[in-house]
N, C-alpha and C positions, 0 to 999 in steps of 0.2 A: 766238570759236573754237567747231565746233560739239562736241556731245556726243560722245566715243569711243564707237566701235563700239563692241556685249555682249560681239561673242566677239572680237575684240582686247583686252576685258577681261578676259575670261576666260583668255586664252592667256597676258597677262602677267602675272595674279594667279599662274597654273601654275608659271612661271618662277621667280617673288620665293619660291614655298615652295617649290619644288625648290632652288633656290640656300642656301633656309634648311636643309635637310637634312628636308622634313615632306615626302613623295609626297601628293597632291588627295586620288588615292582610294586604297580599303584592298584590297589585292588577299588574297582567301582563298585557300589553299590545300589540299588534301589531305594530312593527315598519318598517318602511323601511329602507334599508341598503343607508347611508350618515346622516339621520336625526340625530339633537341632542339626546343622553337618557339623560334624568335630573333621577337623584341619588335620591331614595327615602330611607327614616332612614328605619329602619331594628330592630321590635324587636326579638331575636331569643330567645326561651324557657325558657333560666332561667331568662332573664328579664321582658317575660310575668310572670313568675310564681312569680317575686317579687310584680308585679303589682297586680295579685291574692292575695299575702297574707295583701299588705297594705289594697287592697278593705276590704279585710275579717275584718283586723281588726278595719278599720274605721265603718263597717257599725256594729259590735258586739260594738262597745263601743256608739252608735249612732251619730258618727262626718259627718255631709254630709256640704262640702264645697263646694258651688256653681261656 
């Protein structure tokens, strides 16, 4: 079977950590100084990169869980 496409990896890694409750990236925002910040999850590098290998290896073995 050949290698899974990067960015069909990358699309399903997005997926598995959205469905985990963790957004890819970190969106900033503009605040005013008193307003509440609500705490967003945080995935930092190697748990993106664990998120890469499960995409990898679900989509080489053809497992796509909806």
């Amino acid at each position: 079977m050949p290698e899974p496409n990067e960015n069909d990896v990358l699309v399903r890694a997005k997926e598995l950590a959205e469905h985990d409750g963790y957004p890819w990236d970190i969106e900033f925002k503009s605040w005013t100084p008193g307003t509440k910040v609500v705490p967003q999850p945080y995935l930092d590098p190697g748990k993106k990169q664990q998120y890469l290998d499960r995409a990898r290896a679900e989509l080489r073995e053809g497992i796509r869980d909806a």
